[in-house]
N, C-alpha and C positions, 0 to 999 in steps of 0.2 A: 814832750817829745813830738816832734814834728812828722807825720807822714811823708815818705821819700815819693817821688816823682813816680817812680815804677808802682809801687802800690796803688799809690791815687789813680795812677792810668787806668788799674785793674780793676778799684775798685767802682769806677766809672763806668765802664765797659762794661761790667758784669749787671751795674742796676739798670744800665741803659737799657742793655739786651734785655734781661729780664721783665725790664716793666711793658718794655714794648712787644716782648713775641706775647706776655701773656693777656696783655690788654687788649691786642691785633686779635689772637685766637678768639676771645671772648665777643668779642666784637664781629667779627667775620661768623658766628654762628649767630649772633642777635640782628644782625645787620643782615644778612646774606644775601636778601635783595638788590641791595646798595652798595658793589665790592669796594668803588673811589670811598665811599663816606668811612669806611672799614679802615679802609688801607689808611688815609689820611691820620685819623682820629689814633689810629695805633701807633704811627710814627711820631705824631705830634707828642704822643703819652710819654713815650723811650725819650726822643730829642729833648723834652723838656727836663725827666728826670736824670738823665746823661750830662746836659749841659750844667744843671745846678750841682749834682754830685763830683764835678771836674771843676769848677768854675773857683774854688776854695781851695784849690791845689797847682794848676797852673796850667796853662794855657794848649798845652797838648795833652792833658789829660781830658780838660773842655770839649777840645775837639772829638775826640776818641769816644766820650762818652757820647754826644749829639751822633756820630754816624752809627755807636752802634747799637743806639735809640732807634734810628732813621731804619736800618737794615733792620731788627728785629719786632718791629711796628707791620713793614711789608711782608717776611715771612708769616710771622704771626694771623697774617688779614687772610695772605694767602692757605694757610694750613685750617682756619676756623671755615673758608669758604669748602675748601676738600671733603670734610670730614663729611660722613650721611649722617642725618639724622638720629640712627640709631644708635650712633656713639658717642653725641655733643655732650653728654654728661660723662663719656669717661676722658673726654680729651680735657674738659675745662678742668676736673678733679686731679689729673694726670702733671697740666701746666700750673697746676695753682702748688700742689706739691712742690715737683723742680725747682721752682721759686721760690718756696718754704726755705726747701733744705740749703739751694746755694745763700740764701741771705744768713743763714745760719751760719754755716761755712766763712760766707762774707765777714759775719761779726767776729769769730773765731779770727781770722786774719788782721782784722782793723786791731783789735786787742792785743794781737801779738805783735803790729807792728809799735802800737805806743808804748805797751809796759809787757813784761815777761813775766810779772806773778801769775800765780795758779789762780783759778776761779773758775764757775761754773761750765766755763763753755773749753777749757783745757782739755776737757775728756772727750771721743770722738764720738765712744760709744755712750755717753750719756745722751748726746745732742742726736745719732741715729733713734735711741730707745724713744724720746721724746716724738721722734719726727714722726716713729711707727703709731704712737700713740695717738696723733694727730689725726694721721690715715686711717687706723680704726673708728676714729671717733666721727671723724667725715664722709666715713663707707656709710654708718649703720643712720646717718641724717635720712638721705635717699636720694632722689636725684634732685639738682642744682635746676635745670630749666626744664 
């Protein structure tokens, strides 16, 4: 079964944005010196995965994905350069999360849009119990930078 135009759009949109705000944040704290080198390298991240994630579905979903790569690449730069110091490890833990869970989300969707059997990612609360597990397991590491 084929993916519908609407889905693809979404599904586009959602990796764009995501790979670009959390790339941008990560980036905008390692970079903070350099906001252009930030912002660029975070939009480029989204636009690239936006474009290829649309690019197999059709030509407005293409687009959809690249802009909102492009926009989520510059929030991103801008929200990693905001942050002091004393937080850079709970915003990167925070946006690596969000991410987690919406691609989760994401597959949950892509699956229901090709087949309707049951399977592991059917259940809401299996995929939150996982996600919490994640988050624990990622709390007691310690901090990322």
């Amino acid at each position: 079964m084929k993916i519908t135009h609407m889905a693809g759009m979404m599904i586009a949109m959602t990796l764009g944005m995501g790979v670009g705000i959390t790339v941008g944040v990560i980036l905008g704290i390692l970079i903070s010196d350099n906001f252009f080198i930030a912002t660029m390298f975070g939009m480029l991240a989204g636009m690239f995965v936006g474009f290829l994630t649309g690019l197999s579905i059709s030509l407005i979903a293409t687009l959809d994905g690249l802009l909102s790569g492009l926009m989520g690449g510059m929030m991103g730069a801008m929200l990693g350069e905001m942050i002091t110091p004393e937080y850079h490890d709970a915003i990167v833990k925070t946006m690596f999360f969000i991410f987690l869970g919406t691609v989760s989300i994401l597959i949950k969707i892509i699956n229901q849009e090709i087949n309707n059997e049951m399977n592991f990612y059917s259940s809401l609360l299996i995929t939150v119990i996982i996600f919490g597990l994640f988050f624990v397991v990622f709390e007691q590491l310690g901090p990322i930078l």
